[in-house]
C-alpha positions as CSV (number, residue, x, y, z in Angstrom):
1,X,29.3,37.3,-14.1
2,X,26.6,35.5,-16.1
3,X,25.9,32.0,-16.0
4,X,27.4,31.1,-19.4
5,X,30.6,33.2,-18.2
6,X,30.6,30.9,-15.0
7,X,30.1,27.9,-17.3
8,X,33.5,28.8,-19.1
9,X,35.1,29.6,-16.2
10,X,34.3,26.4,-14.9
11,X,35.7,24.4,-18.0
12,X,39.2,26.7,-17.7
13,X,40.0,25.9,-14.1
14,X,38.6,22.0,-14.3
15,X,36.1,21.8,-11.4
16,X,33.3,19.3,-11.3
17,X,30.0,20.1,-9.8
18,X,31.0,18.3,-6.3
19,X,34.1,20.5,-5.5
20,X,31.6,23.9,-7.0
21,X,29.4,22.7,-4.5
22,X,32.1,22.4,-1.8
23,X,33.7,25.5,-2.0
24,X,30.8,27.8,-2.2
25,X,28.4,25.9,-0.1
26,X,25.6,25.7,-2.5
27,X,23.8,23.0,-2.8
28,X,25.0,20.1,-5.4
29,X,21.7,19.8,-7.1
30,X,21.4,23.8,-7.2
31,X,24.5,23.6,-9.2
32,X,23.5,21.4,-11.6
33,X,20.2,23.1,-12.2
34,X,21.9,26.0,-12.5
35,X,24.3,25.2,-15.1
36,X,22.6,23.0,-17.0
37,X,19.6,25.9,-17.2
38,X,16.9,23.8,-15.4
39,X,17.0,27.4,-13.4
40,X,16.4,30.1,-15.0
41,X,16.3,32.6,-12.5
42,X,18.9,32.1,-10.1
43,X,18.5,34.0,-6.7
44,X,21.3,36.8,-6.6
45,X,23.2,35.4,-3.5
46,X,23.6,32.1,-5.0
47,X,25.3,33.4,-8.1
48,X,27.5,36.2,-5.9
49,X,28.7,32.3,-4.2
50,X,29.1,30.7,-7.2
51,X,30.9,33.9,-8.4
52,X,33.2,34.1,-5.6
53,X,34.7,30.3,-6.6
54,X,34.6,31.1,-10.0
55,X,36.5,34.5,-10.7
56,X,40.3,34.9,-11.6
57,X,41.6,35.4,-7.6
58,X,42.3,32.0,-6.8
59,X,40.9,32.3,-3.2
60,X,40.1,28.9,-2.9
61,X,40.9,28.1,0.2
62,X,39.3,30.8,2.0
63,X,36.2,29.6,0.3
64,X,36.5,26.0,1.6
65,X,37.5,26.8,5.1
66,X,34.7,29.0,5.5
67,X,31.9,26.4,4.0
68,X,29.4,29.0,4.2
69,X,26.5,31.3,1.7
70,X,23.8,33.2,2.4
71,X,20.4,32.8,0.8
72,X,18.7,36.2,0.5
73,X,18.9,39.7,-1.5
74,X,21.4,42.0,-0.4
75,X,18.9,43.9,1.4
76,X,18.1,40.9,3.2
77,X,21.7,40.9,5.0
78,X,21.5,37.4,6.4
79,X,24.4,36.3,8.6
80,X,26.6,33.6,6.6
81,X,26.2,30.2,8.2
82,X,28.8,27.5,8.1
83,X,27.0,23.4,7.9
84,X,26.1,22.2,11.0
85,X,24.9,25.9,12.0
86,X,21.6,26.4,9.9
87,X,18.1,26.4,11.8
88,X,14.5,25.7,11.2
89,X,14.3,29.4,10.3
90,X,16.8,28.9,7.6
91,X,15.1,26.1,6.1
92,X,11.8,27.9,6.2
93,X,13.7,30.7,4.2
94,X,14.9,28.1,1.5
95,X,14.1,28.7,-2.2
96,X,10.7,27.0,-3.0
97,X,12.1,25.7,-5.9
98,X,15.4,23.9,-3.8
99,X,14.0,20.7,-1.8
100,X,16.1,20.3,0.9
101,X,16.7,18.6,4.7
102,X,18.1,20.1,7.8
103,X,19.5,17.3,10.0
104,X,21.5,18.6,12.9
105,X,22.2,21.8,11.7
106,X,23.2,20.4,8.3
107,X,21.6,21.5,4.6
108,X,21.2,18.3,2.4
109,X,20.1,19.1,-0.9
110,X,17.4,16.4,-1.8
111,X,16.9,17.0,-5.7
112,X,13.3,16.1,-7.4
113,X,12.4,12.3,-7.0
114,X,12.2,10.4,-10.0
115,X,8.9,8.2,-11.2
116,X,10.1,4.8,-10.2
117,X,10.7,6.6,-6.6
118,X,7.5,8.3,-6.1
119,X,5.3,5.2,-7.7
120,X,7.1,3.2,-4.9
121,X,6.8,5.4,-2.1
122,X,2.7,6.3,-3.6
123,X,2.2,2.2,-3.7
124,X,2.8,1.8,-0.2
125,X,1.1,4.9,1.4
126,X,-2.3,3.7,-0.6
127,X,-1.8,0.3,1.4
128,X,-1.6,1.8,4.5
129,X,-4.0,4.3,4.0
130,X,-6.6,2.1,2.6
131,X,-6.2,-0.1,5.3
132,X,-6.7,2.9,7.8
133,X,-9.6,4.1,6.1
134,X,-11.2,0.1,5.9
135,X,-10.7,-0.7,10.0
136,X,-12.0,3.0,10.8
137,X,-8.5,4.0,12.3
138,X,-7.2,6.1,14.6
139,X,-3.6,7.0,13.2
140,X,-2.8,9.2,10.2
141,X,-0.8,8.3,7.4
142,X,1.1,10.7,5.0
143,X,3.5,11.1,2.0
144,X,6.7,13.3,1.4
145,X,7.0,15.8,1.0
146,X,5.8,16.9,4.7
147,X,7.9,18.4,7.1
148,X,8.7,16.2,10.3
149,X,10.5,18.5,13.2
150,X,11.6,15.0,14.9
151,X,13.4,16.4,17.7
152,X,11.3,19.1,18.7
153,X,14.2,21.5,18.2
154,X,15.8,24.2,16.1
155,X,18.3,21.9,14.3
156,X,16.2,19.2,12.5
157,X,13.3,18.6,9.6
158,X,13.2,16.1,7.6
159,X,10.5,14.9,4.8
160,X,10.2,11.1,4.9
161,X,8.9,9.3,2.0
162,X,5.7,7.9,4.1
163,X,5.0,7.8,7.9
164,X,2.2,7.1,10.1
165,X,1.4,9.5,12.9
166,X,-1.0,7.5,15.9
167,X,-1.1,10.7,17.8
168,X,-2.9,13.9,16.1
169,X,-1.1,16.2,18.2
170,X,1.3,16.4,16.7
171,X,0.4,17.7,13.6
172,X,0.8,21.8,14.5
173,X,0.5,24.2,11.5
174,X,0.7,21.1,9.1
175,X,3.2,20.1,9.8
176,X,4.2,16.9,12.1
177,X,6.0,18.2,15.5
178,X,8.0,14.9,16.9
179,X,8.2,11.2,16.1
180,X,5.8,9.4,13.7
181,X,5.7,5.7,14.7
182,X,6.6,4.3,11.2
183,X,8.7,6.1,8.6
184,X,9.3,4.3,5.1
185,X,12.4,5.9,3.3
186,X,12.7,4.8,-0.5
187,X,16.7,4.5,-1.9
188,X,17.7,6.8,-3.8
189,X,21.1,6.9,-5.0
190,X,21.8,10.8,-3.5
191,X,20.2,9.4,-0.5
192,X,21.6,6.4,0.4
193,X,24.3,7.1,3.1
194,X,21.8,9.4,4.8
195,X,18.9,6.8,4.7
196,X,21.0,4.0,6.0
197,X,23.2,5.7,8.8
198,X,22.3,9.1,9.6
199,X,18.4,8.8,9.4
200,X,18.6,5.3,11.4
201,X,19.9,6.6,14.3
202,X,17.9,10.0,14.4
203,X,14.8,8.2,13.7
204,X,15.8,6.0,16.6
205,X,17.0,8.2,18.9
206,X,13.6,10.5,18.2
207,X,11.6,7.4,19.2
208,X,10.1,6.3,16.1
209,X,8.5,2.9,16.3
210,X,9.5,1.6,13.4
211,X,11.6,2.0,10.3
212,X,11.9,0.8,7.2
213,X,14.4,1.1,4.3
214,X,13.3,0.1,0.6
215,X,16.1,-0.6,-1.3
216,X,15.2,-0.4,-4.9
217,X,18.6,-1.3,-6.6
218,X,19.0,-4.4,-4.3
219,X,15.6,-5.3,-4.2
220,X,15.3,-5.7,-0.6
221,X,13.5,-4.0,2.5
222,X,15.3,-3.6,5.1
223,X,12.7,-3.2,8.6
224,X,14.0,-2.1,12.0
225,X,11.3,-2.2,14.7
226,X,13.1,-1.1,17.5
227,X,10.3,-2.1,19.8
228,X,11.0,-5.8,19.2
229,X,13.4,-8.3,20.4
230,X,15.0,-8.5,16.6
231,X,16.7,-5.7,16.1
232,X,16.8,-5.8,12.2
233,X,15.0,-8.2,9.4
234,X,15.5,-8.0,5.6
235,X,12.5,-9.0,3.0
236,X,13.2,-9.8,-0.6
237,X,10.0,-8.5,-1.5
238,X,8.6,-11.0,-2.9
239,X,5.8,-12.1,0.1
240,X,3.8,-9.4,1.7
241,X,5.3,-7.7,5.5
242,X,3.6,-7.2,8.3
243,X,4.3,-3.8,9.9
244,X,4.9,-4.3,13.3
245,X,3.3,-1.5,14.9
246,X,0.0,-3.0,13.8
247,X,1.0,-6.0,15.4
248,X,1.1,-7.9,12.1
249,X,-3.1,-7.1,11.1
250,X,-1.6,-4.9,8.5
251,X,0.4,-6.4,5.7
252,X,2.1,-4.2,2.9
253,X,1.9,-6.3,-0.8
254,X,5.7,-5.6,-2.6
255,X,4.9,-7.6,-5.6
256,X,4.2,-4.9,-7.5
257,X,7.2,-2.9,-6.4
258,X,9.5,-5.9,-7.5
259,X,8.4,-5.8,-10.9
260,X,9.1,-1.6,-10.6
261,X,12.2,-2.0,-9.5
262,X,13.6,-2.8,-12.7
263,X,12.8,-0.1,-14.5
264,X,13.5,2.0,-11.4
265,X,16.1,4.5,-12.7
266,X,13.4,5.1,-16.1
């Protein structure tokens, strides 16, 4: 079935992107790209998934139940996986041209940043890397994307937007093994529940230091230091913050960013 054949298909039987998505375990941004031809070369085991929701046998069911595609040529052979079962292998395996997370066991599709995101993100890493480079510093800073194995197991990467690493280390094939001590997530809105809940407690529980959340579409930041007696405090961005971890000698300027953010989606 080709790709303009799915996209008909599609049309007759009414299903958005989300429930595609759903039933054949692809990820949502992959669909998208796929139909709207911002792929051109699909790899064959996506389309065979995409097929399997898509063809006249309404199987549906038996599609969502299972939850699960394999990435790969047919000669590959790769065991289907179910969420919550994929490992680091499997995200090493991803297509190069699919940014994704594995939290848990779980594929999150992460899509391609826009500007306003990346500007924001860029801003604040220049801060804190010009300010390592000016006091002669010890700790490391870096930008997304860079893969972060917090826990040290087979279940978890993630690619934080900026983090500082105080303990060299942990950088093993180039890629950070454990906690950084500051992570900066920017909002985006594919990313929000994940930034707020989900990536809160796991870069908690990991032991990062500290952890902030910048909220472009409220204008706010949002910094947990879970070293210090206050558990959460939230910045309008309009003054310059102090990131804890540096014991307030390093403040991050957000002027800038407040006059981005409203333009943000551009």
């Amino acid at each position: 079935m080709t790709v303009e054949e799915m996209k008909q298909r599609k049309q007759q039987k009414g299903y958005s992107y989300a429930q595609i998505s759903e039933l054949s375990g692809v990820p949502l941004g992959t669909v998208q790209k796929i139909f709207s031809g911002d792929t051109s070369h699909p790899r064959y085991a996506t389309l065979q998934a995409l097929e399997q929701v898509l063809r006249d046998r309404d199987d549906s069911m038996e599609l969502h139940d299972s939850a699960a595609f394999s990435y790969g040529s047919p000669q590959e052979q790769k065991q289907e996986k179910k969420q919550g079962e994929y490992t680091i292998e499997d995200y090493l395996a991803w297509p190069e041209d699919v940014r994704v997370e594995l939290i848990d066991g779980v594929i999150y599709d992460m899509g391609a940043p826009r500007f306003g995101h990346q500007k924001i993100a860029g801003e604040i890493y220049r801060q804190i890397e010009n300010y390592i480079i000016d006091n002669n510093g010890k700790c490391e800073a870096g930008i997304s994307p860079l893969d972060v194995q917090l826990d040290c197991d087979d279940k978890t990467m993630v690619q934080p937007d900026v983090l500082i690493l105080c303990n060299n280390e942990k950088i093993v094939n180039g890629k950070v093994f454990g906690a950084p001590d500051f992570v900066l997530e920017v909002i985006s809105p594919s990313t929000k529940k994940r930034d707020y809940f989900k990536k809160l407690a796991k870069y908690e529980n990991a032991g990062v230091r500290e952890y902030w959340i910048l909220d472009p579409y409220k204008k706010q930041l949002l910094v947990f230091f879970f070293e210090g007696d206050i558990y959460a405090q939230i910045h309008d961005l309009t003054k310059p913050v102090p990131i804890n971890i540096y014991e307030g000698k390093l403040e991050i300027r957000l002027d800038y960013i407040l006059k981005w953010c409203e333009n943000i989606d551009r």
